[in-house]
ROPA-446490 format. One record per residue (C-alpha): residue in one letter; x, y, z. Coordinates in steps of 0.1 Angstrom, whole numbers, plus 5000, padded with zeros to 4 digits. Example, Ala and Ser with C-alpha at 12.3 -4.5 7.8 and 13.67 -1.06 7.14 Angstrom:
<sites>
   residu      u      v      w
        A   5123   4955   5078
        S   5137   4989   5071
</sites>
This chain:
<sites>
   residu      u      v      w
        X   0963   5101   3176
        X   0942   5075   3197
        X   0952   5039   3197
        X   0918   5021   3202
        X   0907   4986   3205
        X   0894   4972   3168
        X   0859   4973   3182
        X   0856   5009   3199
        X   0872   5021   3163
        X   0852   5006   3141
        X   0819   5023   3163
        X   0840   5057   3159
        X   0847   5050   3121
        X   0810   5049   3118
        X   0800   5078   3132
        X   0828   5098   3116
        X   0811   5085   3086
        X   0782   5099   3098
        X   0795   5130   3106
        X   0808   5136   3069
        X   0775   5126   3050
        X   0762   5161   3043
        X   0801   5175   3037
        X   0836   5163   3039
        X   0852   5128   3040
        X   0867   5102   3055
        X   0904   5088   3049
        X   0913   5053   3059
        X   0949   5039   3055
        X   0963   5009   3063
        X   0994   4999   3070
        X   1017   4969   3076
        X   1037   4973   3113
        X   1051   4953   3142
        X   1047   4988   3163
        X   1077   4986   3173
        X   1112   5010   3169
        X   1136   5000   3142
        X   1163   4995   3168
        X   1137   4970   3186
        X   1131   4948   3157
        X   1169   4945   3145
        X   1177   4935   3180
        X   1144   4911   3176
        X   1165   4896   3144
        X   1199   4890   3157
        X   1184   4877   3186
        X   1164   4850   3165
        X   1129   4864   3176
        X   1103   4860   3154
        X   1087   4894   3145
        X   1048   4894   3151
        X   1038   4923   3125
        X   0999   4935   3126
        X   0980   4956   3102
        X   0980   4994   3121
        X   0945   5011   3105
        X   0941   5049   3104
        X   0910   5069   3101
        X   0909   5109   3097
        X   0882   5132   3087
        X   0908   5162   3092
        X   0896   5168   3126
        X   0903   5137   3146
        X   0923   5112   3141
        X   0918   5077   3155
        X   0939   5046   3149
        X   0943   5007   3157
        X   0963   4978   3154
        X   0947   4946   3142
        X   0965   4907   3149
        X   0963   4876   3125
        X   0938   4863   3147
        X   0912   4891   3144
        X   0921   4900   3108
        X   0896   4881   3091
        X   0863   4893   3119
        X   0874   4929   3115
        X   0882   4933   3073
        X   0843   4918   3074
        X   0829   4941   3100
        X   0849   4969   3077
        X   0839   4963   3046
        X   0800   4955   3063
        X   0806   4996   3076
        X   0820   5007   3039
        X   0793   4994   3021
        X   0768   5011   3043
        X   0783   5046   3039
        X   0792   5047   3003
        X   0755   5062   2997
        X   0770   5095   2980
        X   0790   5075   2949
        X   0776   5078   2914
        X   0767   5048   2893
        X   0791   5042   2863
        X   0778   5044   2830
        X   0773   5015   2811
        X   0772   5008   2776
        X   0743   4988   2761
        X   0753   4953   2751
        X   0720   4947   2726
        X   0730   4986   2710
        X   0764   4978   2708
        X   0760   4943   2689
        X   0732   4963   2663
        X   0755   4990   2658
        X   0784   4963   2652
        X   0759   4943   2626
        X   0754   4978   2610
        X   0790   4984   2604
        X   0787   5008   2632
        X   0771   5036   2609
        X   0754   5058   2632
        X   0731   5071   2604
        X   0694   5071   2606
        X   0681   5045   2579
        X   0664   5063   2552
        X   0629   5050   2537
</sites>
């Protein structure tokens, strides 16, 4: 697994996205972590250290595997830069279905008989 820089990642994410348009996907986990051992952070605790803990993010499309760690600082610049890269690549989801407000207020008016009116 390669530990990159939030930037070089999310240019990576993309074209992994890329890479799976015609077939596969694309899984992306995140994860709360200080990146550091157990043993590390209970030493961190009895020593009265505060424990810096940043938000590690994977990415896999079962052939490569990249990763980063993002601060409290650069949280907010790379969730938007994300979410800008999701909403670009989310082409292949189909549209929910959606019931018709106007039909389902007539057929509530009708007593909801779905019978054809007979003249």
């Amino acid at each position: 697994m390669v530990l990159l820089q939030p930037d070089p990642f999310l240019n990576e994410l993309t074209s992994m996205f890329e890479r799976s348009t015609e077939k596969g996907s694309v899984w992306v986990t995140l994860k709360r972590s200080s990146l550091k051992s157990k043993v590390q952070r209970n030493k961190m605790k009895t020593a009265g250290e505060t424990i810096e803990y940043r938000c590690l993010v994977r990415a896999t499309d079962g052939k490569k595997t990249i990763s980063t760690s993002v601060g409290m600082k650069d949280h907010q610049r790379f969730q938007a830069s994300y979410a800008t890269i999701l909403k670009a690549h989310m082409t292949g989801l189909k549209k929910r279905e959606r019931k018709d407000k106007k039909k389902s207020a007539l057929d509530k008016m009708d007593g909801g008989s779905k019978k054809p009116k007979s003249s």
